[in-house]
C-alpha positions as CSV (number, residue, x, y, z in Angstrom):
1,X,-16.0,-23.5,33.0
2,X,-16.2,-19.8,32.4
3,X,-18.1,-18.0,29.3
4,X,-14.6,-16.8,28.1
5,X,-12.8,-20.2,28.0
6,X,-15.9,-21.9,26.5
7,X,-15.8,-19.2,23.5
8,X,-12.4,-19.6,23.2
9,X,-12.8,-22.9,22.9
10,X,-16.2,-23.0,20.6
11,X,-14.1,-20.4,18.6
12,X,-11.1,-22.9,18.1
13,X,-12.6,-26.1,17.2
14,X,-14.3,-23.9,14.5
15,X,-12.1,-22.3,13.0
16,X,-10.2,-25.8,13.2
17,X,-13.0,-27.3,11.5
18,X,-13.2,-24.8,8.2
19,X,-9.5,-25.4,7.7
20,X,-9.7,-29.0,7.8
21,X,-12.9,-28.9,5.5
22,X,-11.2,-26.5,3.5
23,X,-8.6,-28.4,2.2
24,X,-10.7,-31.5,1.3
25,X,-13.7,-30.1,0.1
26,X,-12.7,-28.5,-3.2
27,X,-11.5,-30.3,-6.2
28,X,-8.3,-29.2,-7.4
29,X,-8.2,-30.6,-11.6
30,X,-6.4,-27.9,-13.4
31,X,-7.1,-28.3,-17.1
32,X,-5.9,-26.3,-20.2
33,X,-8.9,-23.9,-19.7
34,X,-8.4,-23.0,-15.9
35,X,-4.7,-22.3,-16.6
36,X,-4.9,-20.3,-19.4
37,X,-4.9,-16.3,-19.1
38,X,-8.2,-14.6,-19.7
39,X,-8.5,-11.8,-21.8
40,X,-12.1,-10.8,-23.2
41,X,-12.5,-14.3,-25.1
42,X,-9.5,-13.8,-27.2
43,X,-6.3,-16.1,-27.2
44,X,-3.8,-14.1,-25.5
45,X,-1.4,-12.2,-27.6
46,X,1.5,-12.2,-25.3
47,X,3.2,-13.0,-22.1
48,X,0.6,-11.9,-18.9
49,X,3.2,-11.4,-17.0
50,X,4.5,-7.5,-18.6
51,X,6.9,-5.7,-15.4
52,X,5.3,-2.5,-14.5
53,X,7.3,1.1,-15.6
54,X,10.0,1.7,-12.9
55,X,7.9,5.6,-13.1
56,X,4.9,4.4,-12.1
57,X,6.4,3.0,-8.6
58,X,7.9,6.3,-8.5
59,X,5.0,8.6,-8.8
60,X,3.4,6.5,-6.2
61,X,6.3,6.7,-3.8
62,X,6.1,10.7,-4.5
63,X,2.4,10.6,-3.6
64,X,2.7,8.4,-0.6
65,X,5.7,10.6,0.7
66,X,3.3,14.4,0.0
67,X,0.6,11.8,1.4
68,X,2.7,11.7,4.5
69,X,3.9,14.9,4.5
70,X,0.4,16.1,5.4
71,X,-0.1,14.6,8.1
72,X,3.3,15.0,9.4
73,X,2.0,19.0,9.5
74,X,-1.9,18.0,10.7
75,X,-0.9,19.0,14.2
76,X,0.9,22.4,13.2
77,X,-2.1,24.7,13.8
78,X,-1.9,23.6,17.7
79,X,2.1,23.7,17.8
80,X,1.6,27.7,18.3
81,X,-0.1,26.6,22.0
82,X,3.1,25.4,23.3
83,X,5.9,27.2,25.2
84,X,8.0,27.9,22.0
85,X,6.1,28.2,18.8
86,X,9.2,29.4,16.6
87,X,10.6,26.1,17.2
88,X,7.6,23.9,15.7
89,X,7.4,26.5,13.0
90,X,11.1,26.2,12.0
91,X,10.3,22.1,12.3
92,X,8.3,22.4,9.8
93,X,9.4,24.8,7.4
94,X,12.3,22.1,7.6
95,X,10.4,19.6,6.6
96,X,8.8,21.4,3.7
97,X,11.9,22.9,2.2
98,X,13.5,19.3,2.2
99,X,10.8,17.6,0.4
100,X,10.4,21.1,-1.8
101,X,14.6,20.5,-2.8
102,X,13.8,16.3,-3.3
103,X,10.7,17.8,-5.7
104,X,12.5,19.7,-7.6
105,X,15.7,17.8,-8.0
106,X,13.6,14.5,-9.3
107,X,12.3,17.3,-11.7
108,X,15.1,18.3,-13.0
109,X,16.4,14.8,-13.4
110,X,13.4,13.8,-15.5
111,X,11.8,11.2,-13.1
112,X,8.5,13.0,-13.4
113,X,8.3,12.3,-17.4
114,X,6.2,9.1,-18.5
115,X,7.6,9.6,-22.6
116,X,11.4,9.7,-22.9
């Protein structure tokens, strides 16, 4: 048998092995205490379960977006090496002046304000 099949195989009766042990090994008796919410020793106030603010998704999707953007434009300094460098140029300024408009528009709408 070759040394590839027999680690496959040494790595399959394994990892076969943990799962099987990890099901019967631990022992699963929730009580009052386990199922309770934790906060700092006090009895919890009110439901642990609050929604996050719609805003915060949306900041983070704005920063994910000007995250991207940057790298979208990483490989701008070496687009003036190729045939037509106008072209990569107006690519980008594209690119910029559409997320620039999409910027200012959530601005103007309010989405950028946490207090109402």
């Amino acid at each position: 048998m070759s040394q590839v099949t027999t680690i496959i195989l040494i790595a399959i009766a394994l990892s076969t092995v943990l799962a099987i042990v990890s099901f019967w090994l631990p022992q699963i008796t929730p009580d009052y205490e386990k199922l309770s919410p934790y906060e700092c020793g006090f009895d919890p106030l009110g439901t642990a379960r609050l929604p996050f603010s719609l805003r915060f998704f949306l900041v983070a999707i704005l920063f994910l977006l000007f995250d991207l953007e940057i790298a979208l434009l990483l490989p701008l300094p070496w687009g003036d090496q190729l045939s037509n460098p106008l072209l990569t140029f107006m690519w980008a300024s594209a690119v910029l002046v559409l997320l620039t408009l999409g910027l200012i528009y959530e601005w103007l709408q309010g989405g950028l304000e946490w207090a109402e």
